[in-house]
PDBQT receptor file of N, H, CA, C and O in Angstrom, charges set to zero:
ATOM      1  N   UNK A   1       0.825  -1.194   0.000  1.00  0.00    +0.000 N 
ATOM      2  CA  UNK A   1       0.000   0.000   0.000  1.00  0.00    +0.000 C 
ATOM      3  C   UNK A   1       0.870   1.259   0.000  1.00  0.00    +0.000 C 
ATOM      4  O   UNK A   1       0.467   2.148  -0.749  1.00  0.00    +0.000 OA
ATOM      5  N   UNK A   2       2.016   1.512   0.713  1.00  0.00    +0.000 N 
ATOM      6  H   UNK A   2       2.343   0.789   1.321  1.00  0.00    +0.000 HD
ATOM      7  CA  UNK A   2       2.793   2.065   0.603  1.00  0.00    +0.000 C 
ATOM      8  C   UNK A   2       3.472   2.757  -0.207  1.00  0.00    +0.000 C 
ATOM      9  O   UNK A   2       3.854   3.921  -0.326  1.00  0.00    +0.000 OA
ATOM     10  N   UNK A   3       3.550   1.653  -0.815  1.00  0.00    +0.000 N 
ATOM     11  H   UNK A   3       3.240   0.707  -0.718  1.00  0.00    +0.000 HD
ATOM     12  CA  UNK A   3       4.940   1.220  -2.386  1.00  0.00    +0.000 C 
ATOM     13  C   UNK A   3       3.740   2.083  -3.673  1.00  0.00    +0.000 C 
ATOM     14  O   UNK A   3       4.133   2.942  -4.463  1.00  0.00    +0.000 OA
ATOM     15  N   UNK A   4       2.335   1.595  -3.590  1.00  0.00    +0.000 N 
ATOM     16  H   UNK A   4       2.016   0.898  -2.948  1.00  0.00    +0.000 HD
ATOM     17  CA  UNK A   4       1.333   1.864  -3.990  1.00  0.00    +0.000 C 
ATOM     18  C   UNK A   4       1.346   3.707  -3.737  1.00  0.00    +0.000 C 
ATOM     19  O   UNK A   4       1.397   4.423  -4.738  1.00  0.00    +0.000 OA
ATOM     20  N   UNK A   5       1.315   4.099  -2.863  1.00  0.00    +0.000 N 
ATOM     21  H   UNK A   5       1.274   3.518  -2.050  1.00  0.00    +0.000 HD
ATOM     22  CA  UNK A   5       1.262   5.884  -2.905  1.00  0.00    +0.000 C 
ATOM     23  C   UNK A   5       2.935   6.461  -3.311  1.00  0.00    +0.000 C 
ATOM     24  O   UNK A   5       3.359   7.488  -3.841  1.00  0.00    +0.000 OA
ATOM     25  N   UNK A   6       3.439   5.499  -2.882  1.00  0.00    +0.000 N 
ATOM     26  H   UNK A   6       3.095   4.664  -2.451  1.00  0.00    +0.000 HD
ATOM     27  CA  UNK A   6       5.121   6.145  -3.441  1.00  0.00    +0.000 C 
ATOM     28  C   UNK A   6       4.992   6.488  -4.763  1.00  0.00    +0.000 C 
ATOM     29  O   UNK A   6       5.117   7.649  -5.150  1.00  0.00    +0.000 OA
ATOM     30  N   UNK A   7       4.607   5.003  -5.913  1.00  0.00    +0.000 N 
ATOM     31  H   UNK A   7       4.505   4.060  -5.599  1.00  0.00    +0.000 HD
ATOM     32  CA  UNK A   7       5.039   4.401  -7.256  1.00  0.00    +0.000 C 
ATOM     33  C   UNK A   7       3.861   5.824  -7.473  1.00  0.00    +0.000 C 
ATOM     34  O   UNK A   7       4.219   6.464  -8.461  1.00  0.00    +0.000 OA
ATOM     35  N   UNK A   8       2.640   6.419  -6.833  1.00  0.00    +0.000 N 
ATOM     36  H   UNK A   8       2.349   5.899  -6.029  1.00  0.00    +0.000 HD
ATOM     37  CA  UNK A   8       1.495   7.522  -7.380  1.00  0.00    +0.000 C 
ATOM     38  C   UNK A   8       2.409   8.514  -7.223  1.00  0.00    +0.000 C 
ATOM     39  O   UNK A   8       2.916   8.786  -8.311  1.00  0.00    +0.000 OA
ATOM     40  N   UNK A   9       2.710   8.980  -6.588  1.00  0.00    +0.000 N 
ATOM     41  H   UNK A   9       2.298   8.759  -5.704  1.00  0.00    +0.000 HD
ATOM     42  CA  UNK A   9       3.196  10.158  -6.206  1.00  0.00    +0.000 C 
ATOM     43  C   UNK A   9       4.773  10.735  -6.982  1.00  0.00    +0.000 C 
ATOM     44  O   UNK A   9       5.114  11.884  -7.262  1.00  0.00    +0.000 OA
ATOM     45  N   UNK A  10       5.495   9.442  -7.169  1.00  0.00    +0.000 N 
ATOM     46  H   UNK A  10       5.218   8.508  -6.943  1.00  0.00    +0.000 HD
ATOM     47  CA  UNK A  10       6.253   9.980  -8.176  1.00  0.00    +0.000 C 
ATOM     48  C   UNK A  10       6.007   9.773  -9.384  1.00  0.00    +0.000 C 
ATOM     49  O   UNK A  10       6.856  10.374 -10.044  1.00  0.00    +0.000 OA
ATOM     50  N   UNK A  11       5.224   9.188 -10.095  1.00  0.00    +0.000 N 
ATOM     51  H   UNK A  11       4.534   8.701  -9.559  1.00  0.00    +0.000 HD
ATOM     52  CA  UNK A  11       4.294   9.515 -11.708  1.00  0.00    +0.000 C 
ATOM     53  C   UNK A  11       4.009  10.478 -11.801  1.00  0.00    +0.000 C 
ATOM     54  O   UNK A  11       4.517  11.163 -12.689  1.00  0.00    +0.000 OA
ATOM     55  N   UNK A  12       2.796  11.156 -10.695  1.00  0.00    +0.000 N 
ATOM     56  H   UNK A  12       2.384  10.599  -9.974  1.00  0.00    +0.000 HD
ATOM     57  CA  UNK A  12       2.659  13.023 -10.758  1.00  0.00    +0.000 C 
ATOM     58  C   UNK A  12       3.582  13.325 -10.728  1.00  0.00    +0.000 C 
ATOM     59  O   UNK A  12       4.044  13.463 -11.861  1.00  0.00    +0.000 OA
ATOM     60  N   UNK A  13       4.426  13.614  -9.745  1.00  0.00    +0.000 N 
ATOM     61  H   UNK A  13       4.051  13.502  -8.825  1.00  0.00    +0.000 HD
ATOM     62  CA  UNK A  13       6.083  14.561  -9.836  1.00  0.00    +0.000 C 
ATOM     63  C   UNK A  13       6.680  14.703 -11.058  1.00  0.00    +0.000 C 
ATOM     64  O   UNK A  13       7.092  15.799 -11.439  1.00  0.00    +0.000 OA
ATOM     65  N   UNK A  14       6.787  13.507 -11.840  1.00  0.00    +0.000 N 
ATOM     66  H   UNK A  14       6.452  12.617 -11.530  1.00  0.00    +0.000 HD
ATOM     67  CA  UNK A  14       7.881  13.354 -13.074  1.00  0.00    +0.000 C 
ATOM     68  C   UNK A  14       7.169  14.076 -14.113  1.00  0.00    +0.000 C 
ATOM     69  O   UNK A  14       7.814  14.768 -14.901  1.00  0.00    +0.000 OA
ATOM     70  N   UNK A  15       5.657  13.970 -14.213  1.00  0.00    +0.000 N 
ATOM     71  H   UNK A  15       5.133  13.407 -13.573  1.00  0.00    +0.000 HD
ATOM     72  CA  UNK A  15       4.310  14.268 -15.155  1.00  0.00    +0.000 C 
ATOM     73  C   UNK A  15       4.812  16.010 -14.972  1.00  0.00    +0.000 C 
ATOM     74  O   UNK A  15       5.549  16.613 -15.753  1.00  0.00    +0.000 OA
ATOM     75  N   UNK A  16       4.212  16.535 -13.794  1.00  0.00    +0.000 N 
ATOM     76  H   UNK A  16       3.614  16.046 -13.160  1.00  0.00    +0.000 HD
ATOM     77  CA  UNK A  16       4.667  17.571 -13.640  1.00  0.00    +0.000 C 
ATOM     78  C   UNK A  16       5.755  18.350 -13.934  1.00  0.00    +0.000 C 
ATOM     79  O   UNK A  16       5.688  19.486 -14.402  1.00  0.00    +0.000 OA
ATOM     80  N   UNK A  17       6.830  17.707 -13.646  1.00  0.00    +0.000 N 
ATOM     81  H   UNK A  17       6.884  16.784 -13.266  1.00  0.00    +0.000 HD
ATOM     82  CA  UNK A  17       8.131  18.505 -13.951  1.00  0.00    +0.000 C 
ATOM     83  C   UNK A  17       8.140  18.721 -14.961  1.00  0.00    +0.000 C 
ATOM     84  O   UNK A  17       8.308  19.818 -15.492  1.00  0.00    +0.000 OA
ATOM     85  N   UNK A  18       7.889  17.312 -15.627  1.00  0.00    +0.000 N 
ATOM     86  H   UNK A  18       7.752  16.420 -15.195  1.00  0.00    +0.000 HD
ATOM     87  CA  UNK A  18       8.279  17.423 -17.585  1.00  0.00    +0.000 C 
ATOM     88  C   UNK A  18       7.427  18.327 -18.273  1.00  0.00    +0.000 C 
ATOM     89  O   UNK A  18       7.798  18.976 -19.251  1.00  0.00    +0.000 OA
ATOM     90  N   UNK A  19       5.832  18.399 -17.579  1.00  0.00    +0.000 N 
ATOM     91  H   UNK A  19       5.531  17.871 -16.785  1.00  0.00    +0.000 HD
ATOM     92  CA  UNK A  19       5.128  19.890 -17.973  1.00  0.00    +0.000 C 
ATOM     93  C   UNK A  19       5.912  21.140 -18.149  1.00  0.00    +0.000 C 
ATOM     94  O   UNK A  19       6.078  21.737 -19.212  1.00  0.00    +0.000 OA
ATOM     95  N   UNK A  20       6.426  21.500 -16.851  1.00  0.00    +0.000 N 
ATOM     96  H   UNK A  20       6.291  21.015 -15.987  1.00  0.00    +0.000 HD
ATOM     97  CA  UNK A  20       7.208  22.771 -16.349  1.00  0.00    +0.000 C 
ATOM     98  C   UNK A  20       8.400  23.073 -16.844  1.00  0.00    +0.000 C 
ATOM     99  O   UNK A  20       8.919  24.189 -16.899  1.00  0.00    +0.000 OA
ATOM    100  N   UNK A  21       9.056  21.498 -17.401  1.00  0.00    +0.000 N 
ATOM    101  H   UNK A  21       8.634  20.592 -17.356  1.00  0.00    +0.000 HD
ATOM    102  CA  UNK A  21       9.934  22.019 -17.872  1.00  0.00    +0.000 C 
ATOM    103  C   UNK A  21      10.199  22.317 -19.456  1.00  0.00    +0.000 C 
ATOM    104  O   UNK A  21      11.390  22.351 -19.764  1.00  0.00    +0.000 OA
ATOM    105  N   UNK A  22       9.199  22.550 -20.564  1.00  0.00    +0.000 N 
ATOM    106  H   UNK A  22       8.231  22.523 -20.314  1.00  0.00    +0.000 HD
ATOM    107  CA  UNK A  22       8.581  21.909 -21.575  1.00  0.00    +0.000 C 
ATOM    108  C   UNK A  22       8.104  23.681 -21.500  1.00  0.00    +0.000 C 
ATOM    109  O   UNK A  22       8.629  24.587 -22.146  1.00  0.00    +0.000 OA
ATOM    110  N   UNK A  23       6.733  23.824 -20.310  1.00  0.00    +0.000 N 
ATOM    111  H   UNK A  23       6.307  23.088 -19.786  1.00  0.00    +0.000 HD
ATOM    112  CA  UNK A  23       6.512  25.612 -20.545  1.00  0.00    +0.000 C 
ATOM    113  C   UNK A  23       7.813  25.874 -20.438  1.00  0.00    +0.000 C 
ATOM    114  O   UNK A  23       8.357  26.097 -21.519  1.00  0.00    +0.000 OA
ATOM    115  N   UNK A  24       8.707  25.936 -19.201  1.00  0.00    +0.000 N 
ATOM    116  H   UNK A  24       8.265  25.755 -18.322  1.00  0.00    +0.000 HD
ATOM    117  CA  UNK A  24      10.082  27.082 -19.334  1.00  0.00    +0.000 C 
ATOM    118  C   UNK A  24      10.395  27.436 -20.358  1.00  0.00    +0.000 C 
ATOM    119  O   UNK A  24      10.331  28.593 -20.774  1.00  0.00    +0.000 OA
ATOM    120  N   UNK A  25      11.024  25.901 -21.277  1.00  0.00    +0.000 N 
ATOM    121  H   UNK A  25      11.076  24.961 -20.939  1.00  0.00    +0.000 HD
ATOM    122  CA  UNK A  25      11.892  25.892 -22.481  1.00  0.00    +0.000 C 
ATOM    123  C   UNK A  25      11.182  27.307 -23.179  1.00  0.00    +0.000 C 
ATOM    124  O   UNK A  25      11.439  28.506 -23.075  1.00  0.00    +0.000 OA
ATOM    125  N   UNK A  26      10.078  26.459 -24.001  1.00  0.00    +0.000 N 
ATOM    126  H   UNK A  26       9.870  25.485 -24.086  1.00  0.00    +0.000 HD
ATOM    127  CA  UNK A  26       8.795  27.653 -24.558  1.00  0.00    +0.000 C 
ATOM    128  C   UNK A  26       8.824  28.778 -24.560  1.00  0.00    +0.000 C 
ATOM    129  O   UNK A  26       9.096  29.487 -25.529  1.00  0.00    +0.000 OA
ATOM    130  N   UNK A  27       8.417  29.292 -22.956  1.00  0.00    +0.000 N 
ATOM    131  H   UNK A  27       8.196  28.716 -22.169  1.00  0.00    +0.000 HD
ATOM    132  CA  UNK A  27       8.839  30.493 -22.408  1.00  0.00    +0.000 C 
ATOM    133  C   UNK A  27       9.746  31.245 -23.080  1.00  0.00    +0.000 C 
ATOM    134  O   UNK A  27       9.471  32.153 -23.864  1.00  0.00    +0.000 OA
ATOM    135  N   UNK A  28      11.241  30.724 -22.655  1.00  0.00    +0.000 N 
ATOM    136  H   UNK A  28      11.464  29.986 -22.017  1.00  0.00    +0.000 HD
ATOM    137  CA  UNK A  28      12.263  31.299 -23.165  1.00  0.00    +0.000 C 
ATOM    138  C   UNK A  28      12.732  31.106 -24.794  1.00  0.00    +0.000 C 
ATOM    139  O   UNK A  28      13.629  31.606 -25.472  1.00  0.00    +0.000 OA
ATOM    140  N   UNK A  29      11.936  30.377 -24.990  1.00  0.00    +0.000 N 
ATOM    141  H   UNK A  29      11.208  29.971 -24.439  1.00  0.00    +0.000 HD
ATOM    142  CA  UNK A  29      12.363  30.546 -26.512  1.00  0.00    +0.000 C 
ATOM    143  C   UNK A  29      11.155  31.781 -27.301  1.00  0.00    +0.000 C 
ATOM    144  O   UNK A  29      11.277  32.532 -28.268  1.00  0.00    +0.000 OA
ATOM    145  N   UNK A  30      10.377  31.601 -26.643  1.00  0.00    +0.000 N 
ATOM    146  H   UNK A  30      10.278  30.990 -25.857  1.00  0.00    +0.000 HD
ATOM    147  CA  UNK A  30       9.649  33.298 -27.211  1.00  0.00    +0.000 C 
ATOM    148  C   UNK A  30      10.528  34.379 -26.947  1.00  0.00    +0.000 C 
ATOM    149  O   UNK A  30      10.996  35.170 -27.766  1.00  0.00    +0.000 OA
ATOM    150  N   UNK A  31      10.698  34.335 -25.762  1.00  0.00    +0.000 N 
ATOM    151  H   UNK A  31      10.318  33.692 -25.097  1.00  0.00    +0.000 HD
ATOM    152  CA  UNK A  31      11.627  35.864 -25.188  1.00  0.00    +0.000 C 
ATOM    153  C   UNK A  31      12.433  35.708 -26.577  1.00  0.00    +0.000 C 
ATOM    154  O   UNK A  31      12.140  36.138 -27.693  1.00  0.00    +0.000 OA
ATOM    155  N   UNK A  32      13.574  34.933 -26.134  1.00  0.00    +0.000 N 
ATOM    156  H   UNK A  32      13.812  34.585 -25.227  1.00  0.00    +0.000 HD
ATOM    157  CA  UNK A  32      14.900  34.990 -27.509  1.00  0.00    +0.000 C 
ATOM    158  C   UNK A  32      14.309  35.318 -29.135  1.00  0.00    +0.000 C 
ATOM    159  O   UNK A  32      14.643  36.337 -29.739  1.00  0.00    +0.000 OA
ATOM    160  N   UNK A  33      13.614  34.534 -29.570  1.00  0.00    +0.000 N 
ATOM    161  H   UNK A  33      13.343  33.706 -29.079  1.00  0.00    +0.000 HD
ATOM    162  CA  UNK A  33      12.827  35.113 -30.985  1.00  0.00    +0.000 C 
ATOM    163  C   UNK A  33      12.407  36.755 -30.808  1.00  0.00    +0.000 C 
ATOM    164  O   UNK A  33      12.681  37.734 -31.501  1.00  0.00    +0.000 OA
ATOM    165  N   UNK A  34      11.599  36.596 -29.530  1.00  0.00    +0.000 N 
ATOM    166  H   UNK A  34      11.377  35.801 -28.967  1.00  0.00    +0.000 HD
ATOM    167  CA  UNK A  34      11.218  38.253 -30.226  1.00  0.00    +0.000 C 
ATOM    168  C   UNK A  34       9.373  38.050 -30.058  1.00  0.00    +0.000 C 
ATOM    169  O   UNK A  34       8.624  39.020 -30.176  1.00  0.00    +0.000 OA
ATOM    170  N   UNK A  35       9.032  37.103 -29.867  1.00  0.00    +0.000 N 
ATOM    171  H   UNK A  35       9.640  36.315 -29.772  1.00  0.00    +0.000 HD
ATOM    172  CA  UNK A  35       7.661  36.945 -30.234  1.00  0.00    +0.000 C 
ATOM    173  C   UNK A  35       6.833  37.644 -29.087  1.00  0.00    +0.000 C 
ATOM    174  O   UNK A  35       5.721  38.066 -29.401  1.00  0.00    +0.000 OA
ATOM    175  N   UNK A  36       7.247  37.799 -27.849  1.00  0.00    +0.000 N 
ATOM    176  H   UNK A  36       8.151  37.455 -27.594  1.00  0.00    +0.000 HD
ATOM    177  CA  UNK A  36       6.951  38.690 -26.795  1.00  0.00    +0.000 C 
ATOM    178  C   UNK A  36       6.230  39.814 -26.756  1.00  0.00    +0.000 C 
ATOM    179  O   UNK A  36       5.210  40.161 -26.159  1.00  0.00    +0.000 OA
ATOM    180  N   UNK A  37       7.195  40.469 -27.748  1.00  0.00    +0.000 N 
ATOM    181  H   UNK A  37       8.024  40.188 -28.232  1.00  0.00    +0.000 HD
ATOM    182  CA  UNK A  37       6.677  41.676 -27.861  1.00  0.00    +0.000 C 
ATOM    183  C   UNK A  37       5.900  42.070 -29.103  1.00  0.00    +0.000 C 
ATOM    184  O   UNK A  37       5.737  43.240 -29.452  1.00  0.00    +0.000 OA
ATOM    185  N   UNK A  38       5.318  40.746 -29.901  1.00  0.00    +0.000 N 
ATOM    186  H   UNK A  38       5.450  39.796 -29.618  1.00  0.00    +0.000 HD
ATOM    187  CA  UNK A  38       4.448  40.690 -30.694  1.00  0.00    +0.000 C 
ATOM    188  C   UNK A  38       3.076  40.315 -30.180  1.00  0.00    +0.000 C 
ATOM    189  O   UNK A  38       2.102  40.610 -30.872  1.00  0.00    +0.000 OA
ATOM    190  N   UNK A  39       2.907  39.665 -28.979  1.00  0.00    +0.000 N 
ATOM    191  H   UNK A  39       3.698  39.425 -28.416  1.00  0.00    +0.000 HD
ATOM    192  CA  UNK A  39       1.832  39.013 -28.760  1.00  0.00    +0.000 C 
ATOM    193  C   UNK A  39       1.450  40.006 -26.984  1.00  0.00    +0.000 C 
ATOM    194  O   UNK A  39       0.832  39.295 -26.191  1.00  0.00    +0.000 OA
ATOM    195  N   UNK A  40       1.690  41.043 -26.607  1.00  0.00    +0.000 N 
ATOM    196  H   UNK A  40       2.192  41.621 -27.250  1.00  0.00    +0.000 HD
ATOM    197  CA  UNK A  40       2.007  41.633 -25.520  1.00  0.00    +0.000 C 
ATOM    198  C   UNK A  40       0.529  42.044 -25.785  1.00  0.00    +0.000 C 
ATOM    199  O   UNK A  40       0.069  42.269 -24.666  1.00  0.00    +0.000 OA
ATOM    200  N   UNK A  41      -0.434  42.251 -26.712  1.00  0.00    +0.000 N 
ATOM    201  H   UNK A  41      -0.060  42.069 -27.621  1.00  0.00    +0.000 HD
ATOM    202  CA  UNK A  41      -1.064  43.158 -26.609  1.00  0.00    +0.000 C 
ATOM    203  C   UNK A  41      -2.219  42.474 -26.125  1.00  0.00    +0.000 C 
ATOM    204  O   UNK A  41      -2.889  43.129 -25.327  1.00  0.00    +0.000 OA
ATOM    205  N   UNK A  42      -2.638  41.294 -26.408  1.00  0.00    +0.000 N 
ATOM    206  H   UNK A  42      -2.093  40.763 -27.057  1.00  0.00    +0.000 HD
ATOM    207  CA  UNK A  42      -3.064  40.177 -25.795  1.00  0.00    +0.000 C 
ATOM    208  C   UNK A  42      -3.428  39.947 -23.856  1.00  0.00    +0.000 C 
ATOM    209  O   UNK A  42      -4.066  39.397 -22.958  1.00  0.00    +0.000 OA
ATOM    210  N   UNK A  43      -2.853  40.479 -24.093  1.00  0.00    +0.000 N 
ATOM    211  H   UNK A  43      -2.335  40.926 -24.823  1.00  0.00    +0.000 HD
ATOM    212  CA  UNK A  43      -2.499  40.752 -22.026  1.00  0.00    +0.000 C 
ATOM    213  C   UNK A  43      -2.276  41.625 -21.546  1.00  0.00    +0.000 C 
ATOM    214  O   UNK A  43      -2.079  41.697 -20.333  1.00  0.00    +0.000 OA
ATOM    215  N   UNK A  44      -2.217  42.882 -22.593  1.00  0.00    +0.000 N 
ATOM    216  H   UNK A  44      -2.376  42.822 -23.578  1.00  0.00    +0.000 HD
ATOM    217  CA  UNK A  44      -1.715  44.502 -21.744  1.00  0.00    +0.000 C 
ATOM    218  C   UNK A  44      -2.969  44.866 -21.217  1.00  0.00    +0.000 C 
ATOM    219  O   UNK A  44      -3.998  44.439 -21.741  1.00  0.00    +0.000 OA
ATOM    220  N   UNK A  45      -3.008  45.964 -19.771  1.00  0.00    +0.000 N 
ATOM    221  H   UNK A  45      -2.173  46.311 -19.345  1.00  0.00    +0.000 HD
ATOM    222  CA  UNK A  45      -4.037  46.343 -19.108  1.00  0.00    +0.000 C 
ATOM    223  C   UNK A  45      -5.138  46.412 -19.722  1.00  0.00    +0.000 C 
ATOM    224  O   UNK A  45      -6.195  45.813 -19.523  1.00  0.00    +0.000 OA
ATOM    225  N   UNK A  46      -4.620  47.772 -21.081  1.00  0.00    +0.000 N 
ATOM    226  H   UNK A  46      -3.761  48.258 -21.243  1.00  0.00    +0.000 HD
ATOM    227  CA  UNK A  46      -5.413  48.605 -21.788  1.00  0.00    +0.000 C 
ATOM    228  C   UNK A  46      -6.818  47.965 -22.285  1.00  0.00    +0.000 C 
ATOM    229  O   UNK A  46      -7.946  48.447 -22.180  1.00  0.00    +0.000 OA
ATOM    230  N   UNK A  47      -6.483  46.948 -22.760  1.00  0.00    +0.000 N 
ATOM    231  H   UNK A  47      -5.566  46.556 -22.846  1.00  0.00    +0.000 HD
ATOM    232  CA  UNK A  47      -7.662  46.035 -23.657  1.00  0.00    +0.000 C 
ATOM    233  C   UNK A  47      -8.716  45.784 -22.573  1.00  0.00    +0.000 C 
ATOM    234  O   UNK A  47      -9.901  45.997 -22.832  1.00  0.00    +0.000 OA
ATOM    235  N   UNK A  48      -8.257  45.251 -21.132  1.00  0.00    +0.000 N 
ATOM    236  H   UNK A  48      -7.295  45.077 -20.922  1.00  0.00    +0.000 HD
ATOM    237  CA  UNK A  48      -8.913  44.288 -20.244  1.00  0.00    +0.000 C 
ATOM    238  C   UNK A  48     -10.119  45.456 -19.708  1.00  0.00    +0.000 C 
ATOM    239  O   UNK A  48     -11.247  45.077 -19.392  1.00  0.00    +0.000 OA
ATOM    240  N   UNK A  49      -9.766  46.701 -19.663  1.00  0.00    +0.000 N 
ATOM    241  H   UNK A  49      -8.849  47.009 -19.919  1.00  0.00    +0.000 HD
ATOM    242  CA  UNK A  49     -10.765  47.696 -18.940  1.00  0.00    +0.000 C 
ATOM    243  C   UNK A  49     -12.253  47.886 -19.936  1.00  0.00    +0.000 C 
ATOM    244  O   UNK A  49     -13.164  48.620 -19.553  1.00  0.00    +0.000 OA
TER     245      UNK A  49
């Protein structure tokens, strides 16, 4: 039962990380291209009011 919440708990963890680490990459590969400040307008205050 044990072995049973261990073997769960690190499937999520690994699931997770590889998410997070998958957005980061992403992340930073927009910054470096440039695409940032193409898609900014999307999320700036101005629009949301």
């Amino acid at each position: 039962m044990l072995y049973d919440a261990f073997y769960l708990s690190l499937d999520y963890l690994l699931t997770i990380i590889l998410v997070m680490v998958i957005g980061v990459v992403a992340a930073e590969f927009l910054v470096e291209i440039g695409w940032i400040h193409k898609i900014v307008f999307m999320v700036s205050p101005e629009l949301s009011g």
